[in-house]
Backbone bond lengths (Angstrom), bond angles and torsions (degrees), N, CA, C in turn:
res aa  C-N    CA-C-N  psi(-1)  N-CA   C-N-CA  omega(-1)  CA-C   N-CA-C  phi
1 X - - - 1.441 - - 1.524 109.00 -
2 X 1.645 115.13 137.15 1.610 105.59 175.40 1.569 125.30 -49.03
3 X 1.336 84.70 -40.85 2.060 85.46 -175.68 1.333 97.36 -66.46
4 X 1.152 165.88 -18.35 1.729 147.45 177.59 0.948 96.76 -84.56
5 X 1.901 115.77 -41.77 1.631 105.01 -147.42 1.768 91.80 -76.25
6 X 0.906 139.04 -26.76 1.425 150.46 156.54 1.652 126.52 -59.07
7 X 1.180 122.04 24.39 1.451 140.80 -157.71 1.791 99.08 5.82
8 X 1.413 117.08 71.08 1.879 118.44 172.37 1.346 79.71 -101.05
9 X 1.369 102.66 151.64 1.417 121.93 174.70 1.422 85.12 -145.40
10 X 2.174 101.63 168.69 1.123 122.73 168.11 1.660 130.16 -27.00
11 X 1.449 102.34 -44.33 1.517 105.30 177.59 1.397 119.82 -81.72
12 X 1.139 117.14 9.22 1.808 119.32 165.43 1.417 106.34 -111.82
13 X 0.982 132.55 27.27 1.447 142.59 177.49 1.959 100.21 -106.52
14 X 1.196 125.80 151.61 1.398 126.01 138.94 1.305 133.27 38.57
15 X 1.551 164.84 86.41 1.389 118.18 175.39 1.673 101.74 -114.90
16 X 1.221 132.28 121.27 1.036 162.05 142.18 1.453 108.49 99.60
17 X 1.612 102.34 -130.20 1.754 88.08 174.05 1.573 111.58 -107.18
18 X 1.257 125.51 10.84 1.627 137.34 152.16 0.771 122.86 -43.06
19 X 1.929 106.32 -28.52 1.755 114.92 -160.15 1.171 120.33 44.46
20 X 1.288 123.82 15.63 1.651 111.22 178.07 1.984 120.16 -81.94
21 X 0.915 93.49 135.08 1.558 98.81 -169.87 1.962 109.35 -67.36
22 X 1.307 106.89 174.92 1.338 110.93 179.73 1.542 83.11 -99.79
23 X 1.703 105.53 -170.82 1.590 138.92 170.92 1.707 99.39 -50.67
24 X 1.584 97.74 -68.11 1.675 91.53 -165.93 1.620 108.11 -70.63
25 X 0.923 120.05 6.07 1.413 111.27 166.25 1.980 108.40 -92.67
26 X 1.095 105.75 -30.96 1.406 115.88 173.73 1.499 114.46 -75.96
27 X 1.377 119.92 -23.35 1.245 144.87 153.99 1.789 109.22 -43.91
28 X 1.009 113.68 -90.35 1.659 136.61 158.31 1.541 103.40 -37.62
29 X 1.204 145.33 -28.44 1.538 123.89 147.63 1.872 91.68 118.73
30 X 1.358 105.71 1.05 1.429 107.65 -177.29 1.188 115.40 -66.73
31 X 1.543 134.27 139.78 0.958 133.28 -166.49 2.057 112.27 -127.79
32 X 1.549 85.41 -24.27 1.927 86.61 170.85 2.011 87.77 176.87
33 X 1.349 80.01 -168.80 1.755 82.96 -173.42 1.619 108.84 -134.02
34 X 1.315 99.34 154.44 1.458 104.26 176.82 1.692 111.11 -58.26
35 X 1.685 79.53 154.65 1.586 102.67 -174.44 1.615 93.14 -83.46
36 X 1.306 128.85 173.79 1.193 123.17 -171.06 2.202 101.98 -155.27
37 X 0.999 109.60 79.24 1.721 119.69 170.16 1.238 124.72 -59.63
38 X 1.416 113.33 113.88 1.491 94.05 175.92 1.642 96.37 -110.75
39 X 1.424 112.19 140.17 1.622 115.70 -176.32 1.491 93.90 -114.32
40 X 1.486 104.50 168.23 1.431 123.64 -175.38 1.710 107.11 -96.22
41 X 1.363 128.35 -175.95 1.415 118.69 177.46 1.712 122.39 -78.16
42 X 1.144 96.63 7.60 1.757 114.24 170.57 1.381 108.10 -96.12
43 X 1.336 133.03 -50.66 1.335 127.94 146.41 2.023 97.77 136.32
44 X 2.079 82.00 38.73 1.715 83.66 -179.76 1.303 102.48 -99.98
45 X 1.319 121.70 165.95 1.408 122.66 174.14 1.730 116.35 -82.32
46 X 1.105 121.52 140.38 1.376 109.87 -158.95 1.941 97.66 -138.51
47 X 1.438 95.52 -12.46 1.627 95.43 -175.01 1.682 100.47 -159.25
48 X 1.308 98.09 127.30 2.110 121.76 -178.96 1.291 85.85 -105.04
49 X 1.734 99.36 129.10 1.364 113.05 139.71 1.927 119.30 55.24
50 X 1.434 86.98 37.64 1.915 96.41 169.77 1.342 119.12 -126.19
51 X 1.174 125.25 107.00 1.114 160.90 -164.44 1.811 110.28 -87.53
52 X 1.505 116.43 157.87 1.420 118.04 168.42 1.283 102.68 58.91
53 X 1.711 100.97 -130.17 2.158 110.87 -161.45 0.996 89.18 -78.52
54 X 1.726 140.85 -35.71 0.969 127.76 -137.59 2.074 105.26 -95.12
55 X 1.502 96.65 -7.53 1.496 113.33 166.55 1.568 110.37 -67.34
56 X 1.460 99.04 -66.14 1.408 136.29 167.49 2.036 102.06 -19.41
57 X 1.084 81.27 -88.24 2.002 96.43 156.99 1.948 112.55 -19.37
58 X 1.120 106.21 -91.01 1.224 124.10 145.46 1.314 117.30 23.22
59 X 1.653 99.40 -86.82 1.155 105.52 -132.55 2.021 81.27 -106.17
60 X 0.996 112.70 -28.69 1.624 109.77 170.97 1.469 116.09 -58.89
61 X 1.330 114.27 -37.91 1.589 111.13 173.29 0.948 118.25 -75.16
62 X 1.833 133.46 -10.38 1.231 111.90 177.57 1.678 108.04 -93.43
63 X 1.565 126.12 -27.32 0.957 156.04 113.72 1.850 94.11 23.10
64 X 1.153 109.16 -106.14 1.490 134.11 159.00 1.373 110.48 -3.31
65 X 1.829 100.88 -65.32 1.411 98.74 -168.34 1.704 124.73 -64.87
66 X 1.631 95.65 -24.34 1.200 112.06 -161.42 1.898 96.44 -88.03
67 X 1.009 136.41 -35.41 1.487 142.24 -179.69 1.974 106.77 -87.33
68 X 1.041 110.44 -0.65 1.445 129.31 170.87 1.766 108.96 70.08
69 X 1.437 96.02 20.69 1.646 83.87 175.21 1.401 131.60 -112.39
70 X 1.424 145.23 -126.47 1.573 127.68 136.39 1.266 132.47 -109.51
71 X 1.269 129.43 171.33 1.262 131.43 -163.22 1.649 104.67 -74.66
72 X 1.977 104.03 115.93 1.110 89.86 170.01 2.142 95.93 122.14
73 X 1.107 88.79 -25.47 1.552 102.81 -166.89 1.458 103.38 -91.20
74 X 1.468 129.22 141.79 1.320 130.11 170.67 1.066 126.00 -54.03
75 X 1.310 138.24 121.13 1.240 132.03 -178.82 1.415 113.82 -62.61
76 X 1.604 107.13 153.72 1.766 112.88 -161.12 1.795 107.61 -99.79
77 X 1.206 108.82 56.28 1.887 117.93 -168.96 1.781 79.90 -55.76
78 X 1.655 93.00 164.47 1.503 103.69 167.45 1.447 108.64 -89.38
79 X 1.376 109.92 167.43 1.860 106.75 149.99 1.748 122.13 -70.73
80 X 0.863 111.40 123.94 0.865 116.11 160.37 2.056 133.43 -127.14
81 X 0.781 111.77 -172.34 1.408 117.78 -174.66 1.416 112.70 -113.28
82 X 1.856 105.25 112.34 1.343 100.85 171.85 1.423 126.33 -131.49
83 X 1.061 120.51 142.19 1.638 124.63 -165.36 1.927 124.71 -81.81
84 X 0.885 97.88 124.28 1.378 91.22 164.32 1.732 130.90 -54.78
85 X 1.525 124.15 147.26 1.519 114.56 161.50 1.782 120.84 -4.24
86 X 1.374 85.47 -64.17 1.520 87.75 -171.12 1.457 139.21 -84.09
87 X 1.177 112.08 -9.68 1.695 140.08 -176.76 1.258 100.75 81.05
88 X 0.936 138.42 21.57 1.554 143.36 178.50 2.034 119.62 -77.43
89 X 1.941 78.85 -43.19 1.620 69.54 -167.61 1.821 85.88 -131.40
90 X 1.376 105.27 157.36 1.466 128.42 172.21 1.253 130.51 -111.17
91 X 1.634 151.03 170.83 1.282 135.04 140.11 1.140 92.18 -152.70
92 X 1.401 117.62 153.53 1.566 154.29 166.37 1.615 96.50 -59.44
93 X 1.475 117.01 118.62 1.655 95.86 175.07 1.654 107.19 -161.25
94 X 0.968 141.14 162.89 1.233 132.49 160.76 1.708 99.75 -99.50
95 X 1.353 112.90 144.63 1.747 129.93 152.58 1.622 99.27 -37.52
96 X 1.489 115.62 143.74 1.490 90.73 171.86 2.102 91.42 -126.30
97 X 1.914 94.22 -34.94 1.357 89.30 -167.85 1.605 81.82 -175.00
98 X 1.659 118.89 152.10 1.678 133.33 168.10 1.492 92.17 -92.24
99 X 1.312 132.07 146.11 1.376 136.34 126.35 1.596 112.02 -162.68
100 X 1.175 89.39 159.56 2.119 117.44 -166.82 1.996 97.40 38.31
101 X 1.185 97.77 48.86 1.806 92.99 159.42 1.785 93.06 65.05
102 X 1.193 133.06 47.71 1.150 148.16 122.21 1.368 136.69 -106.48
103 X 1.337 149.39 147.27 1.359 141.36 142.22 1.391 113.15 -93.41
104 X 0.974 109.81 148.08 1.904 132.18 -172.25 1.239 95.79 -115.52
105 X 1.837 107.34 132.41 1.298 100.57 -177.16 1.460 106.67 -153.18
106 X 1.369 141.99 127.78 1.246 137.29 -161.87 1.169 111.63 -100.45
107 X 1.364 99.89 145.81 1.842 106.44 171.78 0.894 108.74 -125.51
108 X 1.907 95.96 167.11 1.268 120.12 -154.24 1.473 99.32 -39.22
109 X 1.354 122.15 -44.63 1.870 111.54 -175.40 1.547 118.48 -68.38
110 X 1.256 139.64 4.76 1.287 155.38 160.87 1.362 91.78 118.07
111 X 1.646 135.54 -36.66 1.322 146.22 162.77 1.760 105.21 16.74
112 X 1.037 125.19 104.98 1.619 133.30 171.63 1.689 93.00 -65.06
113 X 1.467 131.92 144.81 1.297 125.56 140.87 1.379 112.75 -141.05
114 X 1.562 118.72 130.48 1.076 132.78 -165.79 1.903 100.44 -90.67
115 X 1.391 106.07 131.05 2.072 108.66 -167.97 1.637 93.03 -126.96
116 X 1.554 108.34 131.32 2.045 101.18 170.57 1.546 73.92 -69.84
117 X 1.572 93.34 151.52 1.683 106.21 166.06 1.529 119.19 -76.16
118 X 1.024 113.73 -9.46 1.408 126.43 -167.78 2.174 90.15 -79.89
119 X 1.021 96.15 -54.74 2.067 104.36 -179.69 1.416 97.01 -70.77
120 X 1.258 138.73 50.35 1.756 149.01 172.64 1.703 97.57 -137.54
121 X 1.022 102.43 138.21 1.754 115.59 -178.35 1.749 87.95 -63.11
122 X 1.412 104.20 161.79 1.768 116.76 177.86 1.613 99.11 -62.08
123 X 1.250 111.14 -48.29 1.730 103.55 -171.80 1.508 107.78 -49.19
124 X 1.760 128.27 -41.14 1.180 117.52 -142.59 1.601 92.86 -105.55
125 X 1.239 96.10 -7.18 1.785 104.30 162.43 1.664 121.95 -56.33
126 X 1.406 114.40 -33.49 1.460 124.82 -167.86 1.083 96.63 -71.47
C-alpha cells in the first residue's frame, strides 16, 4: 500500500474535527482531505464524510434497501447457470462475491466453489 510503502503513519493523517494537519502532513504538501459521498441507487447523497465501519455501515444499508433485505444480510442472487471457458462444463450457482482473480459461487447445496475468472465463459465474466 502507498501509505506504508511511504512510511505515513497515523500522525500525518487528520487531527480531530479542526482537521488541521501535523508537520509531516505539511511536509507531504497536504493541504486538507477529500470529501467522501455516499449516494443511494438514484444517485442522491445520503452520507458526508464517513469513513471506515461507519462507511462500511453506510454503504450496506443502502445496499440492503435496494436488494430488499437488511443491513448486513447476504444478498439473495438467483441460481443460475454458468459455463466454463470452454462450453464443456456448467454449474447451477449463485454469484456469491469476486476476490484475488476468483469468483465464489454457491450451489444449489450451499457448497462454496472457488473459479479463476479467467476458466468462466466471457459472458459469465461480465
Amino acid at each position: 500500500m502507498w501509505i506504508a510503502a511511504n512510511n505515513i503513519d497515523a500522525a500525518s493523517m487528520p487531527l480531530g474535527k479542526t482537521r488541521k494537519l501535523d508537520t509531516r502532513s505539511g511536509t507531504w504538501g497536504v493541504r486538507g482531505w477529500p470529501t467522501i459521498y455516499v449516494l443511494d441507487d438514484k444517485g442522491i447523497i445520503r452520507y458526508k464524510n464517513v469513513r471506515g465501519s461507519t462507511m462500511d455501515k453506510a454503504v450496506e444499508a443502502l445496499v440492503a434497501k435496494v436488494e430488499g433485505g437488511s443491513p448486513g444480510s447476504t444478498p439473495s442472487a438467483k441460481l443460475r447457470e454458468f459455463t466454463d471457458s470452454t462450453g464443456q462444463f456448467q454449474i447451477m450457482a449463485r454469484f456469491v462475491e469476486f476476490r484475488a482473480g476468483k469468483a465464489f459461487l454457491e450451489k444449489e447445496d450451499g457448497n462454496i466453489v472457488e473459479v479463476v475468472m479467467t476458466k468462466l465463459s466471457k459472458e459469465d465474466q461480465k
